[in-house]
C-alpha positions as CSV (number, residue, x, y, z in Angstrom):
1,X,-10.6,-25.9,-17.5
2,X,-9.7,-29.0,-20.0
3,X,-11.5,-31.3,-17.2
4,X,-14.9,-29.2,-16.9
5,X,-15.1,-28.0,-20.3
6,X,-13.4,-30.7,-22.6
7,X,-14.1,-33.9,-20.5
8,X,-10.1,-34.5,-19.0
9,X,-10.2,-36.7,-15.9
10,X,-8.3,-35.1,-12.8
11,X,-5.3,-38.0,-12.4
12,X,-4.7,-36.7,-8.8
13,X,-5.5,-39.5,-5.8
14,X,-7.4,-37.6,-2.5
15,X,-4.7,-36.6,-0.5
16,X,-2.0,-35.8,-2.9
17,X,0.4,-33.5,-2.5
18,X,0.8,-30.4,-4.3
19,X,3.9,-31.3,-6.5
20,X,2.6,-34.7,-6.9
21,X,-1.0,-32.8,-8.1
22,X,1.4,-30.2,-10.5
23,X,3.4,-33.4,-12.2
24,X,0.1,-35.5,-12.7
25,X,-1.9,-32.9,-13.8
26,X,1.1,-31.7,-16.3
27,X,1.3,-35.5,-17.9
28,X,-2.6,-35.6,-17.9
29,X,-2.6,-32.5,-19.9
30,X,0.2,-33.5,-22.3
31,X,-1.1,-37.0,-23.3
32,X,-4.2,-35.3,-23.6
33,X,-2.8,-32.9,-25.9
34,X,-0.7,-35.0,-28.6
35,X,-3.9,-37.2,-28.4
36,X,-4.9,-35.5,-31.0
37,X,-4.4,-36.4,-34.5
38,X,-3.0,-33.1,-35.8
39,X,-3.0,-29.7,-35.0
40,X,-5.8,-28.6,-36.8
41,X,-8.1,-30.9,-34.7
42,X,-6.4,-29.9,-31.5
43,X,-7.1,-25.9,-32.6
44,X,-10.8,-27.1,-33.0
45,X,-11.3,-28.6,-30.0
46,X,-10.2,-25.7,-28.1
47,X,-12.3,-23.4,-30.1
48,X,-15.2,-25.8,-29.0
49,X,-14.8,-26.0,-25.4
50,X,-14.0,-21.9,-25.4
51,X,-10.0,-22.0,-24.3
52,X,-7.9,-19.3,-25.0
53,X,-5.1,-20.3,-26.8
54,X,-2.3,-18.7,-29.2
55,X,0.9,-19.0,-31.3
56,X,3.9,-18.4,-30.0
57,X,6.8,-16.8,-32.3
58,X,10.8,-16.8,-31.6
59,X,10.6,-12.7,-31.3
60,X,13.2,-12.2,-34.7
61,X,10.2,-13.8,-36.4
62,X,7.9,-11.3,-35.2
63,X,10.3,-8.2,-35.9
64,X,10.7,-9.6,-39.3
65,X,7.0,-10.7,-40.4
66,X,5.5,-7.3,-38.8
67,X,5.3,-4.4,-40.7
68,X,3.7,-2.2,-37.8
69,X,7.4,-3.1,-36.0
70,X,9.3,-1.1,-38.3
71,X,7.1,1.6,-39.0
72,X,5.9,2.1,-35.5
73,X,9.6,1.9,-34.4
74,X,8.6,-0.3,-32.0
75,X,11.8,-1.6,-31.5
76,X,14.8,1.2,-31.0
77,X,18.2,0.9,-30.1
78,X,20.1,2.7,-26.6
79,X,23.6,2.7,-25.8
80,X,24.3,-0.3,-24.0
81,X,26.9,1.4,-21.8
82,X,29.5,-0.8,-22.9
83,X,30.3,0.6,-26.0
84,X,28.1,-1.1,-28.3
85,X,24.1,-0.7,-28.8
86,X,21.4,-3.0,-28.1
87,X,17.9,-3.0,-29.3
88,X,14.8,-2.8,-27.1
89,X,11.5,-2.3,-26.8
90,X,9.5,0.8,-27.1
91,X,6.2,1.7,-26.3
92,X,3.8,1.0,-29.4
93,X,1.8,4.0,-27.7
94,X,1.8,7.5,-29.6
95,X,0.0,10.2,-27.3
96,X,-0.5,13.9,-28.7
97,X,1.1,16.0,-25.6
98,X,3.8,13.2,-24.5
99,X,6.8,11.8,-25.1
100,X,6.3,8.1,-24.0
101,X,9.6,6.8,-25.6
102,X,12.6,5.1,-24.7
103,X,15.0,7.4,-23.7
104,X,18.7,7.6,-22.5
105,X,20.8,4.6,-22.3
106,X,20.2,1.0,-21.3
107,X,19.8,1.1,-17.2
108,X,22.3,-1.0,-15.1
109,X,20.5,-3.7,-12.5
110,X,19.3,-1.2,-9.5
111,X,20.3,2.1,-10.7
112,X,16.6,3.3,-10.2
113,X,15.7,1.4,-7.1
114,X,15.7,4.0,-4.4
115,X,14.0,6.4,-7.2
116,X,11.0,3.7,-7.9
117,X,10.8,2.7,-4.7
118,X,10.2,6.0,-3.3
119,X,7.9,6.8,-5.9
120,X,5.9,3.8,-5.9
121,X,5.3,3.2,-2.0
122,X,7.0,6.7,-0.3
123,X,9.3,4.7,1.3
124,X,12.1,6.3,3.1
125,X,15.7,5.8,2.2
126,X,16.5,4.4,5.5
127,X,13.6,1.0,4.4
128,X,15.1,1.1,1.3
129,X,18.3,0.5,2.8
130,X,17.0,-2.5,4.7
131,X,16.1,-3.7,1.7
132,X,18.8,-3.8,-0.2
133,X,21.1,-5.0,2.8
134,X,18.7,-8.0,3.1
135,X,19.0,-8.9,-0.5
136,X,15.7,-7.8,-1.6
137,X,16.7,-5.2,-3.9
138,X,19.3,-6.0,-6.5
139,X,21.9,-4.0,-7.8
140,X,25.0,-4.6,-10.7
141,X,28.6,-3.6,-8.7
142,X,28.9,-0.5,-11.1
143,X,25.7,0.8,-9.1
144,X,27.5,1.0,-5.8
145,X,30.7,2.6,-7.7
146,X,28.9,5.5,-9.2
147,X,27.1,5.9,-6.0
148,X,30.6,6.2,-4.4
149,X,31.3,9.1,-6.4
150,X,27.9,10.8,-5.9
151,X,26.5,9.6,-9.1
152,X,23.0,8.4,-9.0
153,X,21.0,7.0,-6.1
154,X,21.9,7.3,-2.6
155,X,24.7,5.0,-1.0
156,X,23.3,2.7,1.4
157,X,24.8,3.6,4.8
């Protein structure tokens, strides 16, 4: 977009290579960048030439400078299974005949593979076993020990 709408020459020679296209194009785009006198100018040009562009905020900012945050309770604490709690996010969405809400504790890696997986493509237990024996799906040890016992999802056979 910088070299149709704002003028930036494409640095890359005919024939190049695609990581030799992705490091020229990155320098080409940072020179172009702190070409700029200030940030003010730079915010300018973009607004010019129509690019999309944004501030980004360390998230503690954000919780701390928002006041919808807090009084949405957009951020709620779980049990993080470990004996401790740990904050997350919850859905800024309020609907009149749901509950859309974080609920129950923190999930361990995997714990609701075979349960999203089935719901999301109807896949049997025995793919979903392929899967996770081929390293696809992912799953934190203590997954496969409450599995053991019959907690939870279905031990892979």
């Amino acid at each position: 977009m910088l070299n149709t709408r704002a003028g930036l020459a494409d640095p890359t020679p005919e024939g190049a290579d695609l990581p030799t296209k992705i490091r020229l194009r990155r320098e080409a785009i940072e020179q172009y960048l702190l070409s700029f006198p200030d940030r003010e100018s730079l915010i300018a040009k973009l607004n010019e030439v129509n690019l999309a562009w944004g501030d980004v905020f360390d998230y503690r900012e954000v919780i701390d400078k928002q006041g919808s945050i807090e009084g949405r309770q957009i951020i709620t604490e779980v049990d993080d299974r470990d004996g401790g709690r740990r904050k997350v996010t919850n859905t800024p969405y309020r609907f009149s005949d749901a509950d859309a809400a974080v609920r129950g504790p923190a999930a361990y890696r995997g714990e609701h593979n075979y349960d999203a997986v089935q719901d999301w493509l109807g896949a049997p237990a025995s793919e979903i076993d392929a899967l996770v024996e081929q390293g696809v799906l992912l799953a934190d040890e203590i997954v496969a020990a409450m599995q053991a016992m019959g907690i939870g999802q279905p031990v892979v056979a």
